[in-house]
Structure formats: C-alpha cells, structure tokens
N, C-alpha and C positions, 0 to 999 in steps of 0.2 A: 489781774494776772494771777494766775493758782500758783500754786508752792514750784511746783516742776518749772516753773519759769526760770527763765534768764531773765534778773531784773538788771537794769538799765537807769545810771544815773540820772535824774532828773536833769542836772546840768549840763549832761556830755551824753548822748545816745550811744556813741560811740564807747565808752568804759562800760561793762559792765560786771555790776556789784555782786550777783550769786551763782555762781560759777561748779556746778557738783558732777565732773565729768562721769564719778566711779561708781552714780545712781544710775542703774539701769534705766530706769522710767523716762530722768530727766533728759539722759544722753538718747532715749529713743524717739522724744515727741522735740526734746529742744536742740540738745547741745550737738547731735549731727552735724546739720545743718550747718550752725555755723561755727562751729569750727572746720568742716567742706570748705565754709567759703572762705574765711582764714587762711584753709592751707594755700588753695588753688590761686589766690591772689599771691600770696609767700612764693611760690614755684617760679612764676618767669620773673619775681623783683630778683630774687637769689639765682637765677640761670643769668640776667644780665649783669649779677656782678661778676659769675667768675667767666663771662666774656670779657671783661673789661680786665680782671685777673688776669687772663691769658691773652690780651693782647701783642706782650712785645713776642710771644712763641710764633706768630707767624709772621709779625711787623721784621724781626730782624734778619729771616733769611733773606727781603729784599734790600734789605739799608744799603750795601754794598753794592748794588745793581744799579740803584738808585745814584751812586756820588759818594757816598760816604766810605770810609777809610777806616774799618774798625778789623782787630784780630780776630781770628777763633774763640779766643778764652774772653775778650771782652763781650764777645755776644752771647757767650752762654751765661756770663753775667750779668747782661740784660734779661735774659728769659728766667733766670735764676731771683733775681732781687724784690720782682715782688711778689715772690712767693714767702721770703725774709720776712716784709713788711707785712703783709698778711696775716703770717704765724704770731706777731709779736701782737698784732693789733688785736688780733682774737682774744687774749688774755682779758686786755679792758668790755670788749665786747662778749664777752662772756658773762656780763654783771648786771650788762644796763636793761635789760629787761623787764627786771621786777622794779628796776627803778623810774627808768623813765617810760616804758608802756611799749607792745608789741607794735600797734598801730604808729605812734608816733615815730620808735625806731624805725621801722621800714621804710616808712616815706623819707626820714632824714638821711638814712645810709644809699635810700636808692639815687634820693638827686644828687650828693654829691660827685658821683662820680664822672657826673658831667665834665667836671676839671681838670681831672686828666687826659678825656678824650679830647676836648677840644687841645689844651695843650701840645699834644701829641700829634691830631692834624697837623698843626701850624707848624713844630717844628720839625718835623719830615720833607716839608717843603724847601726848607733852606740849610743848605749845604754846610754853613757856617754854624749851624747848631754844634756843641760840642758834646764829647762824649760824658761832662757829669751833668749837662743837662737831659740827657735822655736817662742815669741814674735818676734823678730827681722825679722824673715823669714816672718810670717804672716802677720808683716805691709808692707815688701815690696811685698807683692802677692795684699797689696790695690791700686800699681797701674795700675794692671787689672781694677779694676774699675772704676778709675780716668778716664780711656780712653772714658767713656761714655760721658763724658760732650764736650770732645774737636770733637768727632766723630757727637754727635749728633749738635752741631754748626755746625760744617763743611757741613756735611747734608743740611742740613737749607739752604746755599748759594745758594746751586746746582737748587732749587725747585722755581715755583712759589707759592705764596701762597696757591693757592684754593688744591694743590695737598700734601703739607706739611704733612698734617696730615696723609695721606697715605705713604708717603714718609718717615717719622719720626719715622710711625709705622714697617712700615717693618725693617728701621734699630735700632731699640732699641727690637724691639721684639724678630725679628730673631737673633741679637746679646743677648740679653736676654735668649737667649737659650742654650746657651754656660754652665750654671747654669747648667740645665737636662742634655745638654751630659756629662760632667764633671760627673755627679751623674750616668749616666750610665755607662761610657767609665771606671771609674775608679775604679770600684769593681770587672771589667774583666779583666783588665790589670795586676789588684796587685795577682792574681793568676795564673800567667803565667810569666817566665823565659824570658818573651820578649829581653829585653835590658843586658842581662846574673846579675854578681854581685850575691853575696850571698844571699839567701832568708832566711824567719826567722818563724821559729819552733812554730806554734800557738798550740798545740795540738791535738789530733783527728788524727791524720798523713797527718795534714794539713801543707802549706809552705804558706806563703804569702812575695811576693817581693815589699813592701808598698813603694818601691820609684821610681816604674813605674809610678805611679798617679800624679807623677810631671813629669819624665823623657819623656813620651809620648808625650806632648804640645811643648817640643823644636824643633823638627824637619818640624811643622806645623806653627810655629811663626817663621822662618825662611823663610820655601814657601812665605807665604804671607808677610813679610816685605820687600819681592822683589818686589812681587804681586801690591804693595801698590808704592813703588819708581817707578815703571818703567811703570806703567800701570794709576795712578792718577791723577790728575790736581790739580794746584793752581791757584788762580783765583784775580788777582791785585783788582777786585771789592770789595772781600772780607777785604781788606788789611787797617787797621785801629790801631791807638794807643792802649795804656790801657789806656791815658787821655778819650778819644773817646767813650770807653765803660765804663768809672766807674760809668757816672751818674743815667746808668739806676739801680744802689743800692739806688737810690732816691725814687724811686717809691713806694707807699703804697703794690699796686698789686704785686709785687714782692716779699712778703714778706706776702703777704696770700695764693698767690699759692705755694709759699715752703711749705708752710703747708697743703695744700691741695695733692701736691707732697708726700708730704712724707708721708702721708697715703697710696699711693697706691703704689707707688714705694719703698717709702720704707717697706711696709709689704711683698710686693715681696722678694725682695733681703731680708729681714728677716727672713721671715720664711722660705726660702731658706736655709739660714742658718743654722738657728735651730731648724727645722723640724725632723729632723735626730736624735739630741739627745735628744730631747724633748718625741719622740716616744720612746728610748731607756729606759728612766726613768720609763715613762707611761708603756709601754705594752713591759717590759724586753722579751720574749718568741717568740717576730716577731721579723725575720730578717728585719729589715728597710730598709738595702741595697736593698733589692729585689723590695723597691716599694718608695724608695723616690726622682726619680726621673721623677715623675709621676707629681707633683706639680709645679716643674717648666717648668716642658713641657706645661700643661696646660698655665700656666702664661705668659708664650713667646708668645704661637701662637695668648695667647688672646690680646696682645697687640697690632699688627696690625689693629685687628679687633677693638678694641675700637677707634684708630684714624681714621679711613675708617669710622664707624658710626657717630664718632664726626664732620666729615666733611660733613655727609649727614643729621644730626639733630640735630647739635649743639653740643660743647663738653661738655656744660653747662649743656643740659639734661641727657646725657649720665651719666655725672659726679653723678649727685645729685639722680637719680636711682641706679648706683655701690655701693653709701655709705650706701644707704638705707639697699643693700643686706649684705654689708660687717657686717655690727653690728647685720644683723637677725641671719648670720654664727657665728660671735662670740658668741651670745648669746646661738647657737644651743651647741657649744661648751661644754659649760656648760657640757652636759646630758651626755657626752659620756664619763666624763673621770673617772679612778675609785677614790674612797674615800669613806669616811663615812659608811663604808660595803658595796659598790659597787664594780664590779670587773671591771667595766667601759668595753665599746665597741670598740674593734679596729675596726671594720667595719664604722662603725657611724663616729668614731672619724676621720678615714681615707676619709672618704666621706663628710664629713664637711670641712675640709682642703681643698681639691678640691675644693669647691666649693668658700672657703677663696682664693685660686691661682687664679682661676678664675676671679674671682672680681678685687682682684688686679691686676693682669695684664688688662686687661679691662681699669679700670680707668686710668693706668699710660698712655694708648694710650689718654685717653679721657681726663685727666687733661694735657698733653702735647699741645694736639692741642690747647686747653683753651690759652695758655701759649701763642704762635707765634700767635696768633686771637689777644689778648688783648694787645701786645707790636706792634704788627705793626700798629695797628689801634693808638693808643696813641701816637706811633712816629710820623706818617703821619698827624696827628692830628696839631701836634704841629707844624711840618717843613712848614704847610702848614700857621697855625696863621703867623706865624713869613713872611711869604710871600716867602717860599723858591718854585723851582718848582718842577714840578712831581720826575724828575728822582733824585734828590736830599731827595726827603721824602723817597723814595725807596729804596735810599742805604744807610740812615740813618734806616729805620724802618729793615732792614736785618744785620746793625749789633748790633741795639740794642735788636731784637727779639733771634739773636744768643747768643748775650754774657747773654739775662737772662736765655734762655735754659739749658746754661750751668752752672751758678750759682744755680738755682732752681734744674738741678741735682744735684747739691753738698749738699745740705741740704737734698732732698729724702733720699740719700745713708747712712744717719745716721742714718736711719731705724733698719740697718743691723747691728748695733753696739747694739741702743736700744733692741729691742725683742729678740734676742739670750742673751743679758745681763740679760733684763727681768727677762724672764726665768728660767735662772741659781739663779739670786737673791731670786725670788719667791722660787722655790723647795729649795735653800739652808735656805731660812727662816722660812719657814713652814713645805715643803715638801708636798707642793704642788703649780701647774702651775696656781690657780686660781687669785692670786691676780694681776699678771701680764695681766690675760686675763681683769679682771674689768677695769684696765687700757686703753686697747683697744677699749672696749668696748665703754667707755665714750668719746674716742679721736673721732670714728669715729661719735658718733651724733653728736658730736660741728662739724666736719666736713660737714655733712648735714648741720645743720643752716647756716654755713658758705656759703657752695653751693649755697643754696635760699636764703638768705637772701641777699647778694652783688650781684652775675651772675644771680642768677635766674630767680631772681624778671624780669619785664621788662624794669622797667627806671636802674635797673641796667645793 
C-alpha cells in the first residue's frame, strides 16, 4: 500500500492508523471515499436518534385521547424533558470519540435507544402508567439527542477543513430530519394495526394504536447499529484523552458561540417541540398533525444549506443576516395569534413559523461552520507560537475543533427544554404565548450585536 494510503490496523480493519485528510493527493485517491462512506452511514444512525428525541412531541397530543389525565403544562413537560436530558448528555458525549472510537460509538449510541422505545410502547397501553413514569421514559428518549454531539465530532475527523461545513451540514441537517419524519411517520403508524397489540377507543369510531410511534424505530435502529459496526471506521488520529480536550472550556469563544448556537439550534429543536402543542392551545380546530411536520422538514434541509453558504461567504455573514430575519419573524408573530378580540390567523401564524424553521436551521448550518473556522484557526494559532510543526497543529486544531463541536452542541440542545417550557409557563400564566415570544424576541437582537460586534466587525 503506497504512502497516500489509509493504513489499517492489522488487528482491527476497521481502526485506521494514517489518517492525512489536509493532503490533497491523499484525500483525492483515498480519504473521499471513505470518509462518504462514514458520513452517509452517520446520517440515518443520527436522523433515528433525534426521531427517538422527538418522540413524546407527537405521542402527547394523543395521551389525553387515549385515557390519560394529564394538564397543559404537564405535557409540555413531557415534550420539554428530553430535550433537558439530551443537552446535559451532550457534555459527556462531546468527549468520547477520541476515546472510545467513531465506529464503536455509533453502533453503542444507536442500539441503545431501543429502551425507551419499547418502554414507551408498553406504557401507552395502560392507563395506570403514571405521570413520572412517562418523565422517566422522556429523559431516556434525550439520549437520541445526545447522539448529536458525539456524531457531529466524529464527522469533523473524517473532513478537511475547507469541506467541514458541507460536510457538518449534511450530517446534522439530514440527521436533523429525523424531527419531520418522526412528525410524519408517527400519525400514520398510530392508525394502523401494524405491529398487532390492542388499540384504543378515541371516539368517532376511531382506534388509535399510539405505541406504534415508538415500536416503528426499533427494527430500523437495529439495521443500522449493524450498518454502523461493520461498515464504519475509527481512526487512531482521532484518538486523544479528556486531559487533551478539557482545555478548549478555556476559551472565551466557546462560550459565546454556545450562545449563538442555541439561538439557532436550539429554536430548532424547540419549536420542534412545541410547535405542535403551541398550535393546539392557539387554534384548537386545526388538526396539527396534518401539518406539523412541515417545520422541521424545512429546518433540516435548511441546514446543509446554511454550512455550504457559510463556506462560500463566511459563516459570520451568513450568521448576522439569519438573526436579523429571526427576530423580523418573531416580531411577525406577534399579528397572527388570537387575543384581545382577535380570532388570530392560522395561515399567517403557520407561515410565520416556516419562515422561523427556516432561519433556524439556516443559522445552525451557519453558526457551526463559525464553530470549526474559529477553534482551528486559534489551535493552529497557538501549536504554531509555542513552535510546534504543521502536522502537530493539525491534529491538535481537529481535536480541539471537535470536542467544542460537541460541547457547544450541548448547550444549543437546551433550547428544546427552554421554548416548550416557555410556552407552557407563558399560557399557564397568562393564558397567553406572548410573553414567552418577548423573550425571544430580545435574545435574538443581543444575538445580532453579538454576531457584529465580535465576528463581524473585521479586526474581529
């Protein structure tokens, strides 16, 4: 095997030992290839966790239909919680990558999430489930989401930089998507005998078998937990302590682009969320199911395309024109919803939303790329003061670009906790969704000043 090779442990075919993504030659005749095939396995393991994520967003508009006895504010707490567990998990999975191996992580993170689907079948069924055991199930469906941080690292190794952001985009977007199928797949399933078990009497001489909406995702997070061991690579380059990566928590920037993060990604996975019962409160008389999975479809596919722009004109501008649009949308907000003897517009309201998914996914492509732009340049930066040489700033700037990747997702993901909380607080305080949206409102201009005033400018 000549030098441009990918060499391949003798022991484990699967690890491999020389890894040079930022040689032109190598990435042309080798490292393509398989890092394609890397990502394109990575894409549906990470689309069926944040299905699994976002299951209790459409499980709970039916609970109630079904038998169950729960408030307002408790279900948006359901749709809310494991978005919590999610953000928190991200933290540790933000690490294990260089430790324990891209290939090995994928396959462990995608089976387990068998256990709270089946879970979650089961107790749908019976009426006597109580309310903290469906908390319990909800927090372990956050670690579908968790998977984001460890997948999107792993990502990150495979690439050289100038392609990252394309690269970043497709697998968080197209995994991102996982949201919309989930929202689509799971208001067909729960009307239909698929999987047998007894279905449940909603009236109208309707049946609904609401623990298809879990049971459906087990037989596909199997495929690919295979998919992912037998078919993925680990890569020895990647392979680094948590001494190794803790320092990049030093960093100022790391800690304003979580905030910048969780504007876009996390109003993603938020209103994701709570899109669904948000609509339910507002405009009782539309079926939601029929169109709430419109939002994060938009939101997915815009993600790619924000990192593919951010790589052709900066993520910084990209970034500080998303904010701009995000707070015109929320402000549009305002008009459509009803109150004060308004009967408020679902068309409007619905078409403002889109236009809010939109943006957000957009940005989360375009604050990402920001992300791996600003930590490699800063690692390279320094490996080079201190006199280290090339190949050394390089695999220092790829695991410190990774491990913040993965921590700044873990803060986004709080999003999904906040704004479904929000909301719930809001209507349960007032009985109406405005004060929560004022909120928003104000976060995303500091997010603009933010944008220009550190990245934008040009000495920053």
């Amino acid at each position: 095997m000549n030098n441009q090779s990918a060499t391949q442990s003798p022991n484990n075919r699967a690890l491999i030992q020389d890894w040079k993504p930022e040689d032109p030659k190598f990435w042309r005749t080798t490292g393509r290839k398989i890092a394609q095939r890397n990502l394109w396995i990575s894409v549906p393991c990470l689309l069926l966790g944040f299905c699994v994520w976002m299951l209790f967003s459409a499980v709970t508009i039916n609970l109630n239909k079904v038998g169950f006895q729960f408030n307002t504010d408790q279900l948006f707490m359901l749709t809310a919680l494991p978005s919590i567990s999610g953000a928190i998990l991200r933290v540790p999975y933000s690490f294990v990558i260089p430790i324990f191996g891209g290939r090995r992580w994928t396959a462990f993170s995608t089976v387990i999430l068998v256990i709270p689907c089946i879970w979650l079948g089961i107790a749908v069924q019976d009426l006597s489930t109580s309310y903290n055991t469906f908390v319990m199930i909800s927090l372990l469906c956050g670690f579908g989401g968790a998977n984001f941080a460890s997948s999107m690292a792993n990502i990150s190794f495979f690439f050289p930089k100038e392609r990252q952001g394309g690269a970043l985009g497709i697998n968080g977007g197209l995994g991102n998507l996982g949201v919309s199928v989930m929202q689509l797949v799971a208001p067909l399933v729960v009307t239909l005998a698929v999987f047998g078990g007894a279905g449940q009497a909603i009236g109208g001489g309707e049946t609904l078998w609401l623990q298809n909406a879990a049971f459906v995702w087990i037989p596909l997070l199997l495929i690919f937990t295979l998919a992912a061991w037998f078919g993925m690579n680990d890569l020895s380059a990647a392979k680094a302590s948590l001494k190794d990566q803790l320092p990049v928590l030093k960093s100022g920037h790391l800690w304003l682009m979580s905030l910048l993060y969780l504007a876009t990604f996390g109003s993603f996975i938020g209103f994701s969320a709570g899109f669904a019962m948000l609509s339910k409160t507002q405009f009782p008389d539309v079926n939601i199911l029929h169109f709430a999975f419109f939002g994060p479809l938009f939101g997915a596919l815009a993600r790619p395309v924000g990192g593919m722009l951010s790589d052709r004109f900066r993520g910084t501008r990209v970034t500080l024109i998303n904010f701009i649009f995000m707070a015109i949308f929320v402000a549009l907000l305002f008009t459509t919803l009803p109150g004060e003897g308004k009967s408020g517009s679902f068309m409007a309201f619905f078409a403002v939303f889109m236009g809010l998914f939109l943006t957000a996914g957009l940005g989360s492509g375009s604050t990402f790329q920001m992300i791996s732009v600003i930590f490699r340049l800063i690692t390279v930066q320094k490996v080079k003061a201190r006199g280290g040489s090339d190949q050394e700033a390089q695999r220092e700037a790829a695991t410190d670009s990774a491990a913040a990747l993965g921590f700044i997702s873990a803060i986004g993901a709080v999003g999904g906790f906040f704004i479904p909380k929000a909301f719930g607080t809001s209507l349960h305080m007032t009985g109406s969704a405005v004060g929560a949206l004022d909120l928003f409102l104000v976060f995303y201009i500091v997010c603009v000043v933010i944008t220009w005033g550190v990245y934008g400018r040009r000495k920053g």
